[in-house]
BALOBA-1460 file (C-alpha; in Angstrom, 3 decimals):
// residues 278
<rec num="1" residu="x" x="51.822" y="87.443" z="71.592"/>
<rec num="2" residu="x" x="50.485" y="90.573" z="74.359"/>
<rec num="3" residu="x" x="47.034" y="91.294" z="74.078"/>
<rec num="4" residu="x" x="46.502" y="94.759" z="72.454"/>
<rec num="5" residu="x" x="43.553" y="97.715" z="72.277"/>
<rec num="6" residu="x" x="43.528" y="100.218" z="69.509"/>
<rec num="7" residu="x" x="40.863" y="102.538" z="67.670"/>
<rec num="8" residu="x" x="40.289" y="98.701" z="65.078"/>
<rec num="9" residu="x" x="39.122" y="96.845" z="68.543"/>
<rec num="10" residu="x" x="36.275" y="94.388" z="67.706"/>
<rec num="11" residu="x" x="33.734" y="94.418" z="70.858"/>
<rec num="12" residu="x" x="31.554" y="92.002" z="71.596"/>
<rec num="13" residu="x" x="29.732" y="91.174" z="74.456"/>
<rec num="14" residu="x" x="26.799" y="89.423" z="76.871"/>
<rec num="15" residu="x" x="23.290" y="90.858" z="76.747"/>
<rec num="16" residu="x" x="21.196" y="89.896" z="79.766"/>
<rec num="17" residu="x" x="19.441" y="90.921" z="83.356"/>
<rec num="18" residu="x" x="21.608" y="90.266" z="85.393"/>
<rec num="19" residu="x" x="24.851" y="88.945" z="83.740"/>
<rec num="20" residu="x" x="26.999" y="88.791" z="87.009"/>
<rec num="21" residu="x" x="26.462" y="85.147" z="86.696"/>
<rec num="22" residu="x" x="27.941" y="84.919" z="83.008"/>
<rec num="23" residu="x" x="31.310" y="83.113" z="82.622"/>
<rec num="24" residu="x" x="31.388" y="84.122" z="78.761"/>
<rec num="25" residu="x" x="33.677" y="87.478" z="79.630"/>
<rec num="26" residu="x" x="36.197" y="85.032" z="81.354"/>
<rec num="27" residu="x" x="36.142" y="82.606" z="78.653"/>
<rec num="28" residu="x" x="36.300" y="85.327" z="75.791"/>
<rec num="29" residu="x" x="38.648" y="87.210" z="77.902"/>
<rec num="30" residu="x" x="41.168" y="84.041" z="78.320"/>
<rec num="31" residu="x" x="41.333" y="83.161" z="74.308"/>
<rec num="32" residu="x" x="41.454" y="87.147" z="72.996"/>
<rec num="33" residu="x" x="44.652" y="87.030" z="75.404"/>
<rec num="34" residu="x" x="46.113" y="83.806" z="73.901"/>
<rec num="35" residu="x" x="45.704" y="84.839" z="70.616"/>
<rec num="36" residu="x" x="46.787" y="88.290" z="70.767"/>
<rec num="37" residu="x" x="43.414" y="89.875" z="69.392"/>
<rec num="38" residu="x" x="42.828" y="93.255" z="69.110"/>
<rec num="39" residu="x" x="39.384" y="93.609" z="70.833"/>
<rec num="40" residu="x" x="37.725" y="93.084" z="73.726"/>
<rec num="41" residu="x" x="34.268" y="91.143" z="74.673"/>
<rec num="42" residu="x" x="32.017" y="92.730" z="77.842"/>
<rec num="43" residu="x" x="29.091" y="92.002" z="79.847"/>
<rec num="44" residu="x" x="26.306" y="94.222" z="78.990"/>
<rec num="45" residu="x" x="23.862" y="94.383" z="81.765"/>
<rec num="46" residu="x" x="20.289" y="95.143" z="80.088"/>
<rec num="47" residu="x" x="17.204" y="95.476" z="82.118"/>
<rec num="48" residu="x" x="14.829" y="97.279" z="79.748"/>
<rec num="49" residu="x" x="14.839" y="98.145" z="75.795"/>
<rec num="50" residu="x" x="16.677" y="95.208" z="74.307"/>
<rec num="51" residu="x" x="16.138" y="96.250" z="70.994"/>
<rec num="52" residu="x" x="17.048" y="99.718" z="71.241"/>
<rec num="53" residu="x" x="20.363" y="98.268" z="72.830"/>
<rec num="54" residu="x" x="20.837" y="95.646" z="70.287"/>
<rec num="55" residu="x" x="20.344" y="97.930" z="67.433"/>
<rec num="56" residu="x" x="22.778" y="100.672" z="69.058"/>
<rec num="57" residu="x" x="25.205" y="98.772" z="69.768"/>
<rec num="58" residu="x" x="25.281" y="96.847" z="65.901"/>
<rec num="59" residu="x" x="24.832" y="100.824" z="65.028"/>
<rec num="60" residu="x" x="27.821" y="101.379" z="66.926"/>
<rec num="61" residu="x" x="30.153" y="98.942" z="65.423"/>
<rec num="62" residu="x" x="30.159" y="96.010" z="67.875"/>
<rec num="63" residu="x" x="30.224" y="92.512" z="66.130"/>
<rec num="64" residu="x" x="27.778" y="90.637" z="67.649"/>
<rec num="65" residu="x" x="26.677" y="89.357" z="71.143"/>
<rec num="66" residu="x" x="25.741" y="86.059" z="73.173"/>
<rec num="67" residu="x" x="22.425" y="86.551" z="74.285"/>
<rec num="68" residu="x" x="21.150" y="84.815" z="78.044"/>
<rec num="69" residu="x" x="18.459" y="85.314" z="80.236"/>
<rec num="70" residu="x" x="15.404" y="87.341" z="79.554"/>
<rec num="71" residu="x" x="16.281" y="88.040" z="76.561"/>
<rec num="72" residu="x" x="16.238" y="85.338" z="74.184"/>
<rec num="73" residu="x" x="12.717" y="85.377" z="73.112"/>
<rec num="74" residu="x" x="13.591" y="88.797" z="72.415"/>
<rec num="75" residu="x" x="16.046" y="87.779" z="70.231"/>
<rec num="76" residu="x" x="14.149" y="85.812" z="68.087"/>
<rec num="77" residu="x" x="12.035" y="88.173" z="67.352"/>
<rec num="78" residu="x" x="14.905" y="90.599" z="66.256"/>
<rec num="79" residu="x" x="17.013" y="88.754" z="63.856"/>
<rec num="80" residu="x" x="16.854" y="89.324" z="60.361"/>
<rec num="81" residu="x" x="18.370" y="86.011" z="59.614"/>
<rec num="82" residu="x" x="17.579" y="82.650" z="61.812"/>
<rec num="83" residu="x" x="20.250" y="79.922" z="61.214"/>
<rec num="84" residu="x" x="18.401" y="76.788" z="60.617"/>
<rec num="85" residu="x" x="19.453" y="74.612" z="64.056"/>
<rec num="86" residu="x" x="18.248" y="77.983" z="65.897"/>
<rec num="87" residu="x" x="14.785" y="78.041" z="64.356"/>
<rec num="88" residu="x" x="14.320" y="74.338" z="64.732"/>
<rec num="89" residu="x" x="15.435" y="74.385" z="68.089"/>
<rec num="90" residu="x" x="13.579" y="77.684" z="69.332"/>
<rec num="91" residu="x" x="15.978" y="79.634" z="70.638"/>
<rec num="92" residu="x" x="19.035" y="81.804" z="70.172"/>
<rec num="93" residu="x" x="22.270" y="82.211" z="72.010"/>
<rec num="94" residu="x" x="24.472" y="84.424" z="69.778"/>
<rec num="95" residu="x" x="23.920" y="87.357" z="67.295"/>
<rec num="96" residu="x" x="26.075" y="88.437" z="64.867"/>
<rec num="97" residu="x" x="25.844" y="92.043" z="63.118"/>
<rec num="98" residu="x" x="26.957" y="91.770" z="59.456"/>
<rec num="99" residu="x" x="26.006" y="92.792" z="55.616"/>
<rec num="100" residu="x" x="22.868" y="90.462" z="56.056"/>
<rec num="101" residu="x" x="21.784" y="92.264" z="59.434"/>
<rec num="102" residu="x" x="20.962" y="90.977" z="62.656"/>
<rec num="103" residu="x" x="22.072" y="87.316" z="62.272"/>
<rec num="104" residu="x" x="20.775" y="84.786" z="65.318"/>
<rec num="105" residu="x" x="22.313" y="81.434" z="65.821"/>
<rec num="106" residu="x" x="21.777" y="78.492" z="68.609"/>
<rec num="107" residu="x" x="25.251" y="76.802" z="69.360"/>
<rec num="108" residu="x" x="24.796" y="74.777" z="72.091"/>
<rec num="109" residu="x" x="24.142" y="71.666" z="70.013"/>
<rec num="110" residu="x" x="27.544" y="72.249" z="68.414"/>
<rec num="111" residu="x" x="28.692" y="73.034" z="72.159"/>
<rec num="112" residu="x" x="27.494" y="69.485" z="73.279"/>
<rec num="113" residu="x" x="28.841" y="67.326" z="70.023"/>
<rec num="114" residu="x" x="32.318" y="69.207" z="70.365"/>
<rec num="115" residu="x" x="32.341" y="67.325" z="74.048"/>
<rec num="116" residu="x" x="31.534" y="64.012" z="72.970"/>
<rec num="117" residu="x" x="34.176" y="64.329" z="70.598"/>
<rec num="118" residu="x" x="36.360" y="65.616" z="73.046"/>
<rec num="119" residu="x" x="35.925" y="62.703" z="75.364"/>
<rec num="120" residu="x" x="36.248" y="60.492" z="72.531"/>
<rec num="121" residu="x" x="32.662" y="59.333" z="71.958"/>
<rec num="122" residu="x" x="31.065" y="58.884" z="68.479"/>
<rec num="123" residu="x" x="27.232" y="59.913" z="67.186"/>
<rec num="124" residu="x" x="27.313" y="58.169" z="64.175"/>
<rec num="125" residu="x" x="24.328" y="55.837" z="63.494"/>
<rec num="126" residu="x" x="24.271" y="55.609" z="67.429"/>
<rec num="127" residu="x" x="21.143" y="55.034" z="69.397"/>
<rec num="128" residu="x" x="20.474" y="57.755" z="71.932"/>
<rec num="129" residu="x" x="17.896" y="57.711" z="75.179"/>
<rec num="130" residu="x" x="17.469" y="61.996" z="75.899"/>
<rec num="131" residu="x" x="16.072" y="63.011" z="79.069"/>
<rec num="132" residu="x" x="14.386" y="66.205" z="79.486"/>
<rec num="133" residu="x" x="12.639" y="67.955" z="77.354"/>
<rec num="134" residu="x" x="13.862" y="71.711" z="78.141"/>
<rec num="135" residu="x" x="15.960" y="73.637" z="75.656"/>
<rec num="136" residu="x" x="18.511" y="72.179" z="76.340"/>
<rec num="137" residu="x" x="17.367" y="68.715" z="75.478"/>
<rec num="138" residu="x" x="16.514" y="70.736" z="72.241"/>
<rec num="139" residu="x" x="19.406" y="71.807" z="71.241"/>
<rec num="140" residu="x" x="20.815" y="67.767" z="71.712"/>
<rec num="141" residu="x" x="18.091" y="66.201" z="70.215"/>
<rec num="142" residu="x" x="18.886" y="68.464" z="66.923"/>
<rec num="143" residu="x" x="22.337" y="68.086" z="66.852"/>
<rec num="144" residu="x" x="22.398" y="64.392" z="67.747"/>
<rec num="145" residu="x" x="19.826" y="63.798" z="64.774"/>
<rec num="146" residu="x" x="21.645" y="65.873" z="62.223"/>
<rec num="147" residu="x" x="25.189" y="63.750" z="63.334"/>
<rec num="148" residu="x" x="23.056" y="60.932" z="62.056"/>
<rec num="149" residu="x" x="21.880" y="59.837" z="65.695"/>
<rec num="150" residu="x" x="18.368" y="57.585" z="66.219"/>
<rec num="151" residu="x" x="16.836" y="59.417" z="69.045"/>
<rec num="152" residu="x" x="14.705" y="58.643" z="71.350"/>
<rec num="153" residu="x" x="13.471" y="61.197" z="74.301"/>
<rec num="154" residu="x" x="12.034" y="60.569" z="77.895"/>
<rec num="155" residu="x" x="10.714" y="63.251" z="80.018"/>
<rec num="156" residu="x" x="8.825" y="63.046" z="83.253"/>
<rec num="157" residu="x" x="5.548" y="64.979" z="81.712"/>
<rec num="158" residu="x" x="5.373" y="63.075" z="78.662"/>
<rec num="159" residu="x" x="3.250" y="65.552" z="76.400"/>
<rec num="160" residu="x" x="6.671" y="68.212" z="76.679"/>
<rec num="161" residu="x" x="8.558" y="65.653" z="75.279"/>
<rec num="162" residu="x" x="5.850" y="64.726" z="72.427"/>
<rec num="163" residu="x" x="6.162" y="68.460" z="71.893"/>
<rec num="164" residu="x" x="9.842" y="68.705" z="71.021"/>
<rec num="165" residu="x" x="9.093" y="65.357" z="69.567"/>
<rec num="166" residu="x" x="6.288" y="67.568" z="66.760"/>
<rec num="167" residu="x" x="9.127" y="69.933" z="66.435"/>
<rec num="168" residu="x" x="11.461" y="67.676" z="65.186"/>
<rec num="169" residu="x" x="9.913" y="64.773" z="63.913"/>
<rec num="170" residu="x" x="12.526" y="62.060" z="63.267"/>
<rec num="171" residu="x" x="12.682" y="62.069" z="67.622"/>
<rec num="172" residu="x" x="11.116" y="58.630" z="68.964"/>
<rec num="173" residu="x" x="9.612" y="59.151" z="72.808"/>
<rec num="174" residu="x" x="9.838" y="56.606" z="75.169"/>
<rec num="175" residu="x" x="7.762" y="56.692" z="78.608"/>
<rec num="176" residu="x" x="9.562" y="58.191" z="81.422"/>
<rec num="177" residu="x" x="8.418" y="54.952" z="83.686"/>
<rec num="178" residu="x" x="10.443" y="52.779" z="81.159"/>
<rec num="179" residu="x" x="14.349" y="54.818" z="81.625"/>
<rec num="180" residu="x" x="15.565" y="51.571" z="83.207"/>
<rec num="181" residu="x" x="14.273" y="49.121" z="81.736"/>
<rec num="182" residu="x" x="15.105" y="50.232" z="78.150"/>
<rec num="183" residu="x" x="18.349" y="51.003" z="78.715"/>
<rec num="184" residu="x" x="19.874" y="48.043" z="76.847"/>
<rec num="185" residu="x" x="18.691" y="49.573" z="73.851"/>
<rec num="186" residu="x" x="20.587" y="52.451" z="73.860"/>
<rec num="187" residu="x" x="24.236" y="53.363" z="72.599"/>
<rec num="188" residu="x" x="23.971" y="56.558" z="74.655"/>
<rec num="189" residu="x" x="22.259" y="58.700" z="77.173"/>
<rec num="190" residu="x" x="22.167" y="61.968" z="78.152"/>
<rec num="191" residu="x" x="21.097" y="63.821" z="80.545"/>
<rec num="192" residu="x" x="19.643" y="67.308" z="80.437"/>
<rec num="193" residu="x" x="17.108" y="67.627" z="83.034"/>
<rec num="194" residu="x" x="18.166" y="69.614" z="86.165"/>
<rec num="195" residu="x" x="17.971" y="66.144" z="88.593"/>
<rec num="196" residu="x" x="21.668" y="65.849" z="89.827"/>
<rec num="197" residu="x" x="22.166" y="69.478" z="89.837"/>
<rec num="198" residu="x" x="23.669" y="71.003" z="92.915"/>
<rec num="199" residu="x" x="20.374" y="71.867" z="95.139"/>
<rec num="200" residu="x" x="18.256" y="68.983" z="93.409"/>
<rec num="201" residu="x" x="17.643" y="65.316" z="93.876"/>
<rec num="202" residu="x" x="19.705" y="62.750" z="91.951"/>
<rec num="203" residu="x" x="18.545" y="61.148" z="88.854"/>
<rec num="204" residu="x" x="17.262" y="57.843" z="89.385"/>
<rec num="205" residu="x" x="17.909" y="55.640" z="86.608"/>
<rec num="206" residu="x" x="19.327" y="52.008" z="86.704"/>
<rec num="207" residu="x" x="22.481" y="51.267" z="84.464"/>
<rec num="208" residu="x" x="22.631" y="47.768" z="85.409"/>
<rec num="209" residu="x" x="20.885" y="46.272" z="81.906"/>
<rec num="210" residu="x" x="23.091" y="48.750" z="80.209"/>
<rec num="211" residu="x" x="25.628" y="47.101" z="77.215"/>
<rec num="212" residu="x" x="29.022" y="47.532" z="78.081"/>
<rec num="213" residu="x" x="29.419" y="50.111" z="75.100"/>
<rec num="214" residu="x" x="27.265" y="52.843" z="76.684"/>
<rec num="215" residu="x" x="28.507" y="56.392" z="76.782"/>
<rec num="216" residu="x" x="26.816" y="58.492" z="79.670"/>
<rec num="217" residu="x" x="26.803" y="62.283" z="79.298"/>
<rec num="218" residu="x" x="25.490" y="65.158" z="81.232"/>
<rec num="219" residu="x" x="24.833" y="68.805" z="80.616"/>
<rec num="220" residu="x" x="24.630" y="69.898" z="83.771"/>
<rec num="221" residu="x" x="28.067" y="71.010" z="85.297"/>
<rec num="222" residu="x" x="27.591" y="71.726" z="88.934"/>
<rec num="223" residu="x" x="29.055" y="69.697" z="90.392"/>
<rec num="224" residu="x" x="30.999" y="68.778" z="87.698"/>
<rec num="225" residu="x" x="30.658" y="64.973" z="88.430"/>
<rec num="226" residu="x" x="26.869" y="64.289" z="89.168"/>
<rec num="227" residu="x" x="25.603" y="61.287" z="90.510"/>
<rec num="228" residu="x" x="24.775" y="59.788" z="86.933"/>
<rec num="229" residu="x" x="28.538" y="60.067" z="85.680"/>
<rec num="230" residu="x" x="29.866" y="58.926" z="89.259"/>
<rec num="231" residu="x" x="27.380" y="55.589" z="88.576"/>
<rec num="232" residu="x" x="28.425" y="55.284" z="84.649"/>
<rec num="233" residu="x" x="32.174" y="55.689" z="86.312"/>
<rec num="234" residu="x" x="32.023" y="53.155" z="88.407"/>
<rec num="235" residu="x" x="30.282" y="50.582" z="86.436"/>
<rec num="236" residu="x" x="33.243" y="51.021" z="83.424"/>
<rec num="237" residu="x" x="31.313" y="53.256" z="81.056"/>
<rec num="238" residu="x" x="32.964" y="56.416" z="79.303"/>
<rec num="239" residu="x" x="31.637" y="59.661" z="80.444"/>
<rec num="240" residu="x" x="31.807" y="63.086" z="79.004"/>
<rec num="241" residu="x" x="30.555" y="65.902" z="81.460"/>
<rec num="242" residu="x" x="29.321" y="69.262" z="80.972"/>
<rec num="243" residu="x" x="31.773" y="71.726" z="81.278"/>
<rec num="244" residu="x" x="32.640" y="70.811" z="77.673"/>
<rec num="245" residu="x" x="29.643" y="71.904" z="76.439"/>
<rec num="246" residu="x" x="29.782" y="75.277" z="77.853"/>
<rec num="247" residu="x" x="33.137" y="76.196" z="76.810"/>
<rec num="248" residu="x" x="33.087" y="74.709" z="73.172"/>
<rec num="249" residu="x" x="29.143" y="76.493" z="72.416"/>
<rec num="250" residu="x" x="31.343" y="79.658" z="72.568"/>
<rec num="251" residu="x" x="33.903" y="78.925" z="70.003"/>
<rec num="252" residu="x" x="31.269" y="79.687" z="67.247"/>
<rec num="253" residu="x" x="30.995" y="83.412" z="68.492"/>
<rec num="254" residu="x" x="34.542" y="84.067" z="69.217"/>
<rec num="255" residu="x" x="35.297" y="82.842" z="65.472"/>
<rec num="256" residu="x" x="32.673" y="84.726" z="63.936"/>
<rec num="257" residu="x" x="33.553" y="88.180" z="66.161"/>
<rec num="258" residu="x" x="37.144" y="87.941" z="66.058"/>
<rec num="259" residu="x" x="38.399" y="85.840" z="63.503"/>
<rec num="260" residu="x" x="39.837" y="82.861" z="65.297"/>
<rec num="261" residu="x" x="38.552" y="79.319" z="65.587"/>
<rec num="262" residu="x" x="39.700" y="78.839" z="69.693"/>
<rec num="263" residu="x" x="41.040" y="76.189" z="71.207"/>
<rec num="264" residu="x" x="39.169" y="74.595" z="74.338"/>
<rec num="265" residu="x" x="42.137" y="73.480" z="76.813"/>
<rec num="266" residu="x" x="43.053" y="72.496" z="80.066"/>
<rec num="267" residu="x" x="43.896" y="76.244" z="81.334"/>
<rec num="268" residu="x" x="40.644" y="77.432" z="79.994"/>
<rec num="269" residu="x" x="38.749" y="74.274" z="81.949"/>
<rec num="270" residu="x" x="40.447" y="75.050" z="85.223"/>
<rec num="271" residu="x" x="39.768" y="78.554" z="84.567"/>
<rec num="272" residu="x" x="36.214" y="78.163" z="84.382"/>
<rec num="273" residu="x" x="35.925" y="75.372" z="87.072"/>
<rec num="274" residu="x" x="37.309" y="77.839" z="89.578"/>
<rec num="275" residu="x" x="34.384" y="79.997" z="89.431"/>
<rec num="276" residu="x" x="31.751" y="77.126" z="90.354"/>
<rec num="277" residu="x" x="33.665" y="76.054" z="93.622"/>
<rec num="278" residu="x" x="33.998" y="72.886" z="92.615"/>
């Protein structure tokens, strides 16, 4: 089906300063072509007066919006309705304009579940070793708990990670000293500190008192294979990386925008792997 524009295009769109960096118009872009949608989804570069933009352009009949860097604080602020995983988690990624008004939602935990599943690895009643304690650790630690995870996180300043561990309260922390040696405890561990991130020093954990069961996943996607999955490749366990995360966290948008629950494939992967050099 060809990709068509009329005067009933639904726009949506990326709020943030800068977005040049933003891979959702690429994303959205590639699935409102496969599906043959009539509408359109735009960066929307906005230095100053988020508000005022955000409540022109719901004024102006857009659907909705992911929402990135500075912005998201903003955001919070803003809605009318917070989704229950957002306000738990602290943060919101995507707004929605409807009936109920300015609707905020956090779907990266979705994002990062949708990956394990994709690479085959179950949550269920599993025991799972975080590290970090950033947002994005977060937005796992929530979604892992309400898939019926026991979680347990480690970050390198312990009181951030007895924070998130106050903010959701079924969490377990474990000293950062003790990664290694606990790691025979765990079903799974993931990553979501920035060590292994193109630019930064390797994460230094040792797998070797791991069970032969443990899944290793990371969030961060540059390079695409970091030095934790190359080690939990080598030594036979099943990975799941973070390009996954990225593309399915955007499905949630696209279906509440445009009326279609996307499909995350291998065109869309390569698509979006092009852009980071790999």
């Amino acid at each position: 089906m060809s990709r068509r524009l009329t005067g009933n295009a639904r726009i949506a769109g990326v709020i943030g300063w800068p977005v040049t960096h933003s891979r959702s118009p690429l994303l959205h872009g590639y699935w409102l072509e496969r599906y043959g949608i009539d509408g359109t989804y735009i960066p929307l570069a906005v230095e100053r007066d988020f508000e005022a933009a955000v409540r022109g352009l719901r004024a102006a009949g857009v659907r909705g919006a992911n929402v990135t860097k500075p912005w998201k604080e903003a955001a919070f602020a803003l809605c009318d309705v917070i989704q229950t995983s957002a306000r738990r988690i602290g943060a919101i990624n995507t707004l929605v304009f409807d009936e109920r008004g300015i609707v905020g939602s956090n779907t990266d935990g979705f994002g990062f579940l949708a990956g394990l599943g994709e690479a085959g690895i179950a949550v269920d009643g599993k025991r799972a070793l975080v590290l970090g304690a950033g947002g994005g650790s977060r937005a796992v630690c929530h979604a892992l708990s309400e898939a019926h995870a026991h979680v347990t996180i480690a970050n390198r300043s312990r009181r951030r990670a007895e924070q998130v561990a106050e903010s959701l309260p079924e969490i377990a922390v474990l000293d950062w000293e003790r990664r290694s040696r606990a790691i025979g405890d765990y079903d799974l561990l993931i990553n979501t500190t920035s060590l292994g991130m193109a630019g930064s020093e390797p994460l230094d954990i040792d797998l070797s008192g791991a069970q032969a069961s443990l899944c290793v996943s990371d969030i961060v996607y540059v390079p695409l294979e970091t030095p934790l999955l190359r080690q939990a490749r080598q030594a036979g366990f099943k990975t799941a990386d973070g390009i996954a995360m990225l593309l399915h966290q955007a499905r949630p948008g696209f279906k509440a925008w445009f009326g279609v629950d996307p499909v995350v494939d291998q065109p869309l992967r390569s698509l979006v792997l092009a852009t980071f050099n790999h």
